[in-house]
TISEBA-567527 format. One record per residue: residue number from 1; residue in one letter; x, y, z of N, C-alpha, C, CB in turn. Coordinates in steps of 0.2 Angstrom, whole numbers, plus 5000, padded with zeros to 4 digits. Atoms other than C-alpha are relative to their C-alpha. Glycine has a CB too. Layout:
<sites>
nr:rest:nx:ny:nz:cax:cay:caz:cx:cy:cz:cbx:cby:cbz
NUM:A:X:Y:Z:X:Y:Z:X:Y:Z:X:Y:Z
...
</sites>
This chain:
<sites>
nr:rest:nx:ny:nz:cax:cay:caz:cx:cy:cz:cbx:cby:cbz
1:X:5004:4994:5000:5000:5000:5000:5004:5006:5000:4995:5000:5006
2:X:4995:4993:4999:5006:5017:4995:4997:5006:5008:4998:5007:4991
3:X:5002:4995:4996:5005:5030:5008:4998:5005:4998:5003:5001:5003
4:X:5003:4996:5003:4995:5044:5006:5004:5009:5005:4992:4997:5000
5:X:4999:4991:5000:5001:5064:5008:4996:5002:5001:5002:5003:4997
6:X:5006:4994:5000:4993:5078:5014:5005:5005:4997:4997:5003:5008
7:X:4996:4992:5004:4998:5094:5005:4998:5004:5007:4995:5004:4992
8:X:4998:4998:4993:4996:5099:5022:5005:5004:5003:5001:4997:5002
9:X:4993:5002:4998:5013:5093:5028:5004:5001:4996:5001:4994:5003
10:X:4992:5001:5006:5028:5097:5016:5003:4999:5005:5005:5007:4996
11:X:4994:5003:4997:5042:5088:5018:5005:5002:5005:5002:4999:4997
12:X:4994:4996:4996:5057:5091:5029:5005:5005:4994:5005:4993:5004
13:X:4994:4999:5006:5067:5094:5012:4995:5008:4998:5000:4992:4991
14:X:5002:4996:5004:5053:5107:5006:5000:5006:5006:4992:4997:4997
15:X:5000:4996:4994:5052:5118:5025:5005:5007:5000:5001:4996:5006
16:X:4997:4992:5001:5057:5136:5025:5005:4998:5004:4995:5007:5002
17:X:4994:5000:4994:5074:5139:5033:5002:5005:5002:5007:4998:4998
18:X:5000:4992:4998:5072:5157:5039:5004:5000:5007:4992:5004:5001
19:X:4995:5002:4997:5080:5148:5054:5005:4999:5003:5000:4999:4999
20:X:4993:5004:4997:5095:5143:5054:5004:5007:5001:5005:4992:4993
21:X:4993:4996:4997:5110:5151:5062:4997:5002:5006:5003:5006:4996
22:X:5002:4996:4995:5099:5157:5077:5005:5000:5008:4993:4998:5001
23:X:4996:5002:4996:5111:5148:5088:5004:5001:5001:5000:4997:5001
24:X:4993:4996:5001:5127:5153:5083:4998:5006:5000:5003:4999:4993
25:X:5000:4993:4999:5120:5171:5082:4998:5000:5009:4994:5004:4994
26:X:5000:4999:4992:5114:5168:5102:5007:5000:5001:4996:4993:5006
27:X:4993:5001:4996:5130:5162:5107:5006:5006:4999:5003:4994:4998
28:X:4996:4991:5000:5140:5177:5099:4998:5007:5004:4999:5003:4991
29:X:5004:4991:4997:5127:5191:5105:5006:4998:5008:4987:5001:5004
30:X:4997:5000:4993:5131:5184:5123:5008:4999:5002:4998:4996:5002
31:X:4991:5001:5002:5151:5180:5120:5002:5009:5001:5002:4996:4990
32:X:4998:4996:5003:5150:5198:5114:4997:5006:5007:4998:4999:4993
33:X:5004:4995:4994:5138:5205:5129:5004:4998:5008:4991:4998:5001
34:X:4996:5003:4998:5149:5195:5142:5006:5004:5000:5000:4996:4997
35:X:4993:4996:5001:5165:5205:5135:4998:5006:5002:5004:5002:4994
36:X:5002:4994:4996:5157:5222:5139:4999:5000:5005:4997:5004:4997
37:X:5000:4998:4992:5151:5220:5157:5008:4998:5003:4994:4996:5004
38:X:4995:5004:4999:5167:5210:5159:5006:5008:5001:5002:4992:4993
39:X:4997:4993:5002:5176:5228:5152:4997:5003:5005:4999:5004:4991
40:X:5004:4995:4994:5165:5238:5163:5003:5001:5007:4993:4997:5001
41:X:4997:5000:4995:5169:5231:5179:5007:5001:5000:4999:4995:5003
42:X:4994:4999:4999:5187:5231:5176:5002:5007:5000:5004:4996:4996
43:X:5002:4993:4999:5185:5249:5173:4997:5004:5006:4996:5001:4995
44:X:5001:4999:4993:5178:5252:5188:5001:4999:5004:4997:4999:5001
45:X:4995:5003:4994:5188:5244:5199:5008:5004:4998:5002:4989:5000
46:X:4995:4996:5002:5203:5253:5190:5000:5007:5001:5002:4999:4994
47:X:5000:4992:5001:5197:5270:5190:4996:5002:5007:4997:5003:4992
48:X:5003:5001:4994:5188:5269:5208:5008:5003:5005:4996:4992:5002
49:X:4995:5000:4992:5201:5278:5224:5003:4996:5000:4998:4999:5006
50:X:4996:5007:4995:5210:5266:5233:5000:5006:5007:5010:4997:4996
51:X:5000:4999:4994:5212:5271:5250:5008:5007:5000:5000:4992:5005
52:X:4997:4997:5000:5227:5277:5251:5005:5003:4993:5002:4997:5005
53:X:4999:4998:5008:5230:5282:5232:5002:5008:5002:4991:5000:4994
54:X:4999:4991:5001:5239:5301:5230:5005:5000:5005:4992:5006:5002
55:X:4997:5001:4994:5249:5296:5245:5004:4995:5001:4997:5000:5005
56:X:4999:5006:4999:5261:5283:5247:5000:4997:5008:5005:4999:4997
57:X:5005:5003:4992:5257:5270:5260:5006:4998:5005:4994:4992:4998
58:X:4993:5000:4996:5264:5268:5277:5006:4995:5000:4999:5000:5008
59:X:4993:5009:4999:5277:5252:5274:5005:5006:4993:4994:4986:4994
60:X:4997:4998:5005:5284:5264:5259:5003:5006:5003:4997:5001:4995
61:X:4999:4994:4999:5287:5281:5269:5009:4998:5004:4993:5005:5005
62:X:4994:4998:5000:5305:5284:5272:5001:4999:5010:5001:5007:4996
63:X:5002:5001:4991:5309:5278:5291:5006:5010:5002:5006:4989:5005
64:X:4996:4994:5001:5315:5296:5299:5009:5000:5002:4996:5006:5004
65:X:4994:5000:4998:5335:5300:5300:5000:5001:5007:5002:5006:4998
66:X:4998:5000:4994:5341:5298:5317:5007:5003:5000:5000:4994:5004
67:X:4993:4996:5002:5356:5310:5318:5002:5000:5008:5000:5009:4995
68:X:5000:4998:4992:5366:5310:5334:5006:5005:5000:5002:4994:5006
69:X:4998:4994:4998:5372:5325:5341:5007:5000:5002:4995:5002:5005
70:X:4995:4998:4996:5389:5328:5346:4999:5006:5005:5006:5001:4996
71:X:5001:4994:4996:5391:5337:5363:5005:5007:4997:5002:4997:5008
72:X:4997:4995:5002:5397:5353:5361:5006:5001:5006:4995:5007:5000
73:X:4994:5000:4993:5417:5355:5372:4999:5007:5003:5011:4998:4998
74:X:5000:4995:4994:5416:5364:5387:5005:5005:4999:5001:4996:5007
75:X:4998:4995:4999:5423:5379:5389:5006:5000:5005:4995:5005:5000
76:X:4996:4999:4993:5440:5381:5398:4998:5005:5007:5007:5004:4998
77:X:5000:4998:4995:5438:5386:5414:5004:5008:5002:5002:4993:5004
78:X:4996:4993:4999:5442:5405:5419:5003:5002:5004:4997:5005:5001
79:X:4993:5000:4994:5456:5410:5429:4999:5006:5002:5009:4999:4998
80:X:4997:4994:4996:5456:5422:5441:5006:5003:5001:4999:4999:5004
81:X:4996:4997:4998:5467:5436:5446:5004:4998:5004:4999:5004:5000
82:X:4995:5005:4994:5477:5425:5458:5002:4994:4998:4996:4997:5008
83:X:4996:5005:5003:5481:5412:5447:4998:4993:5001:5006:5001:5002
84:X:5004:5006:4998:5468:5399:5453:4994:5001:4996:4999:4999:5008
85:X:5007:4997:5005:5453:5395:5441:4996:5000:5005:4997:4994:4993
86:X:5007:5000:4996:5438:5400:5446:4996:4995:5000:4996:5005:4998
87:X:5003:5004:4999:5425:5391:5451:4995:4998:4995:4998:5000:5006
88:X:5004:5001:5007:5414:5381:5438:4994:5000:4999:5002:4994:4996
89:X:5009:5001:4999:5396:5384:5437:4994:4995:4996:4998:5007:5000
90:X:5004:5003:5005:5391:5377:5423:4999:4992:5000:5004:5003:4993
91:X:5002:5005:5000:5383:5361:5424:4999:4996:4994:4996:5000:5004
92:X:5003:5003:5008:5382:5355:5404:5005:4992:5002:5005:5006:4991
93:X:4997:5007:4998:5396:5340:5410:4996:4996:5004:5008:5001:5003
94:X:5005:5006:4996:5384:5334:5422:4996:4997:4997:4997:5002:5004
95:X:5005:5001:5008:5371:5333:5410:5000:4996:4998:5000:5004:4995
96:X:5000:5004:5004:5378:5326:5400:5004:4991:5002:5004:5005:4995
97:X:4997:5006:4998:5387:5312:5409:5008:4999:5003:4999:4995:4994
98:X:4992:4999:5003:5406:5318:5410:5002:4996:5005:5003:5008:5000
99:X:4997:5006:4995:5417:5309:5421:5001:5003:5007:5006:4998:4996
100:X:5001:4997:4989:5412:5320:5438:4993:5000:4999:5003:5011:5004
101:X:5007:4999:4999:5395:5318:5435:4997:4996:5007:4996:4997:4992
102:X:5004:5003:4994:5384:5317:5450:4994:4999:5000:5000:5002:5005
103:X:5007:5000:4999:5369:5318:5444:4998:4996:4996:4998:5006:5000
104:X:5001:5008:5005:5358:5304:5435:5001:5004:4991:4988:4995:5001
105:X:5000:4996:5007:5357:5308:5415:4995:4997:4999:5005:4999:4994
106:X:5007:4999:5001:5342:5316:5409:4999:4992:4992:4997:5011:4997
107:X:5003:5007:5004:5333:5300:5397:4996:5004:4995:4995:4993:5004
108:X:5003:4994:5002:5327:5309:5382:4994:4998:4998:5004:5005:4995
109:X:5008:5002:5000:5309:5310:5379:4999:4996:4994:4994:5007:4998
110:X:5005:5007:5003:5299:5294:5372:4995:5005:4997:4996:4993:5007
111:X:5007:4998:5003:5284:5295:5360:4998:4993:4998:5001:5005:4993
112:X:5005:5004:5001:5272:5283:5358:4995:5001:4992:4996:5002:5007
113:X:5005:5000:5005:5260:5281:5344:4994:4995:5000:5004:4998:4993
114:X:5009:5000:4997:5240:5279:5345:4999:4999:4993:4996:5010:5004
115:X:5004:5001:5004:5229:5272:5330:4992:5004:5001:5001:4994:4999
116:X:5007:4997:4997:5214:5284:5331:4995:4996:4993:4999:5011:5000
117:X:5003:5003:5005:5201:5274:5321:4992:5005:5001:5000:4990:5003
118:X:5007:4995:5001:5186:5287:5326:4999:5002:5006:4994:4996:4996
119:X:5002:4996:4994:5180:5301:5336:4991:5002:4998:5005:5008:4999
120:X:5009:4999:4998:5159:5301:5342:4997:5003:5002:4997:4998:5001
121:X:5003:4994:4996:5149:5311:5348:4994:4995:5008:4995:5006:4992
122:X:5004:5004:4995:5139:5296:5359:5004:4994:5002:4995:4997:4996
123:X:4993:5004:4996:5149:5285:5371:4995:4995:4999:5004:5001:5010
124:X:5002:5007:5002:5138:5271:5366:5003:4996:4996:4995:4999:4999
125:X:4997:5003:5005:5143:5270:5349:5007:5001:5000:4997:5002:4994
126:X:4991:5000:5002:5162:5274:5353:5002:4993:5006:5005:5009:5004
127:X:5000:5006:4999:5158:5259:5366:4998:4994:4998:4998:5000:5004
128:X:5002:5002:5006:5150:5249:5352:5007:4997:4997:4996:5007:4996
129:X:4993:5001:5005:5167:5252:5340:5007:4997:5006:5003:5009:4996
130:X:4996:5003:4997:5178:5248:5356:4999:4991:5001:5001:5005:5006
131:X:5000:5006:5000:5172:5231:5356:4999:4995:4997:4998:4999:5001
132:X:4997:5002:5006:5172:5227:5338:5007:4999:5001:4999:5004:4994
133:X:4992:5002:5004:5190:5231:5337:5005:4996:5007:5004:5008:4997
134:X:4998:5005:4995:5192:5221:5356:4999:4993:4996:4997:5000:5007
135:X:5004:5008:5003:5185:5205:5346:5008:5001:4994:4988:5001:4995
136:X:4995:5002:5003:5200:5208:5334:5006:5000:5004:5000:5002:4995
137:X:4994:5002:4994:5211:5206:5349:5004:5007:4999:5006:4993:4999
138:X:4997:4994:4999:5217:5226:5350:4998:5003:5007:4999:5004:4994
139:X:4999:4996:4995:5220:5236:5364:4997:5007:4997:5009:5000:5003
140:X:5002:4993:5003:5209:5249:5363:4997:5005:5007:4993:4999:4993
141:X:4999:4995:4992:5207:5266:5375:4995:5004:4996:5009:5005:5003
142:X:5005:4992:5001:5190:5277:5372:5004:5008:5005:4989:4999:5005
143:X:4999:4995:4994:5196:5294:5377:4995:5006:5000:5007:5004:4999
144:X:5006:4997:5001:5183:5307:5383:5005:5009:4999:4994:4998:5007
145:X:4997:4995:5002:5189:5325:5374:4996:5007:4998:5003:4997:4995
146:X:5003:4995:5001:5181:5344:5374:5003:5003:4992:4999:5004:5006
147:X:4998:4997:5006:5182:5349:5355:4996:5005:4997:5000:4995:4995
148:X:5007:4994:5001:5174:5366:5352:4993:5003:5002:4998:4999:4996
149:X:5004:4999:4999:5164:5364:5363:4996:4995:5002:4999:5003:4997
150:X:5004:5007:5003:5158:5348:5359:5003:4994:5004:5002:4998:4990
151:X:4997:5006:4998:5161:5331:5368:5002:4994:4995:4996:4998:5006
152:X:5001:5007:5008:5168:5317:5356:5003:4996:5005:5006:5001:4991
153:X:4997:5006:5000:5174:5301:5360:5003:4998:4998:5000:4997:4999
154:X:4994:5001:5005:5191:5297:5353:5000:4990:5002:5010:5006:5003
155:X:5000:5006:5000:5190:5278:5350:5009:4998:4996:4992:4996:4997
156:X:4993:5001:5003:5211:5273:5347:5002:4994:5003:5005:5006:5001
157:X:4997:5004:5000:5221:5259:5346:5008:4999:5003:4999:4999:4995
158:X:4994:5001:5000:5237:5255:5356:5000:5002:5009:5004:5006:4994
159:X:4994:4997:5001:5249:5262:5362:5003:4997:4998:5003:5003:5004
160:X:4993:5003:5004:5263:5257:5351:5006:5003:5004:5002:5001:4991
161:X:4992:4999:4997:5283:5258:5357:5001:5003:4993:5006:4991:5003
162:X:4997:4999:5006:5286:5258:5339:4997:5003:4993:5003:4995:4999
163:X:5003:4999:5007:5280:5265:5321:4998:4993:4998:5006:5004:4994
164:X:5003:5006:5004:5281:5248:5316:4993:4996:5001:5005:4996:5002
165:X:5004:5002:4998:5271:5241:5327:4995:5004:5000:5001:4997:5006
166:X:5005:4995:5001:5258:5254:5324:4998:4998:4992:5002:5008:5001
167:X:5003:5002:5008:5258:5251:5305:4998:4991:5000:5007:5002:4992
168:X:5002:5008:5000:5258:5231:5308:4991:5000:5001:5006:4994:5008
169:X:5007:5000:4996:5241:5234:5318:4995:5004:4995:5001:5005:5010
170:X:5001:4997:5003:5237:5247:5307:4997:4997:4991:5004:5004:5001
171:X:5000:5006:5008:5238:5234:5290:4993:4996:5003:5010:4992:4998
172:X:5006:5003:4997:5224:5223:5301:4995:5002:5001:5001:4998:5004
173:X:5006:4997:5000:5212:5236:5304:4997:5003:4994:5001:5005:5005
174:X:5001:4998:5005:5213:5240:5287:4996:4993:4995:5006:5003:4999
175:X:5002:5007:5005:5210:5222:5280:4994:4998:5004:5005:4994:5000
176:X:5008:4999:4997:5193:5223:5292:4997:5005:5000:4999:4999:5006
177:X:5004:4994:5002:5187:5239:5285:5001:5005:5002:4994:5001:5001
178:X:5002:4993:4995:5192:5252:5297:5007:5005:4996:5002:4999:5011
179:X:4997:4998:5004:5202:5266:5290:5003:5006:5007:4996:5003:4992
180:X:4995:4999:4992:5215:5271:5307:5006:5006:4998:5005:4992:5002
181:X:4993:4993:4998:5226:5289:5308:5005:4999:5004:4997:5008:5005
182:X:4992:4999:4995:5245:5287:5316:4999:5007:5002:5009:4998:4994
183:X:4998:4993:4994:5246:5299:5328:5005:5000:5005:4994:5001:5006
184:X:4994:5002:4998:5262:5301:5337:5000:5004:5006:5007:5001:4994
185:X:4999:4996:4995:5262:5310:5353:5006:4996:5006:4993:5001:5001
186:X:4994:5001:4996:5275:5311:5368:4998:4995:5007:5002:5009:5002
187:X:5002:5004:4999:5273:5298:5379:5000:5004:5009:5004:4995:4996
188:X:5000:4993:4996:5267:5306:5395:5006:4995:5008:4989:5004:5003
189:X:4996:5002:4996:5281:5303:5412:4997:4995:5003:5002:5005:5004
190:X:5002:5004:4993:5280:5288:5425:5000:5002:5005:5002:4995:5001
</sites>
């Protein structure tokens, strides 16, 4: 038995092909839409601030010169009209350590360095930030301070002995979001 056709149905052979390529043209669009957000963000991440951009950062700044001082030589001793020096008033050899010194030698002033990570105007929220940055195991000191009038809350980090140790601590508050001021002040007497 033959089979019978519908003029209906054309064949597969006879069927329009207005079709084809649709898939190959998807996959390019998107290949090609793909590359421009791809371009975008990278643009955006390149041309965005950086934190410390315009400034180089503290592991790069120049450690400062330490220059030591030569003492300045004492002055001969003045002779009186009798032929015996006079007596010496001037105490700069003691001071300095000479070899009649009696007295201790001054120790010359220390400085300390402080991370100020932020100043508030509500001791909650500066007791708030002090226990965030106790949770990342820092040593931190709210100090209470009249500024203009105003009472703030200095929430800082430390005290450091050293710069170093200030930027080390300072690299770590940074890689948890906080953005920390080196402050260098004189370290007050015991």
């Amino acid at each position: 038995m033959a089979r019978y056709r519908s003029r209906a149905q054309p064949d597969a052979e006879t069927r329009p092909r207005h079709k084809r390529g649709g898939l190959f043209t998807g996959v390019m669009l998107g290949l090609l839409l793909g590359l421009v957000i791809a371009a975008g963000v990278a643009a955006y991440i390149y041309l965005t601030p950086m934190v410390y951009k315009g400034s180089e950062s503290p592991r790069e700044r120049p450690a400062p010169a330490v220059v030591a001082e030569k003492p300045a030589p004492s002055p001969p001793p003045p002779v009186e009209s009798s032929g015996k020096p006079a007596p010496d008033y001037t105490f700069y050899h003691i001071l300095q350590g000479g070899p009649d010194a009696k007295a201790p030698v001054a120790e010359p002033r220390r400085e300390v360095y402080w991370l100020q990570v932020a100043a508030l105007k509500s001791p909650a929220d500066a007791d708030r930030l002090k226990a965030r940055l106790a949770l990342l195991g820092m040593d931190v000191v709210v100090q209470k301070i009249d500024s203009a009038g105003a009472t703030l809350h200095r929430v800082r980090v430390g005290p450091f002995k050293t710069e170093d140790a200030a930027i080390s601590a300072m690299d770590t508050l940074a890689a948890n979001q906080f953005e920390p001021r080196l402050i260098k002040e004189a370290a007050s007497p015991r």
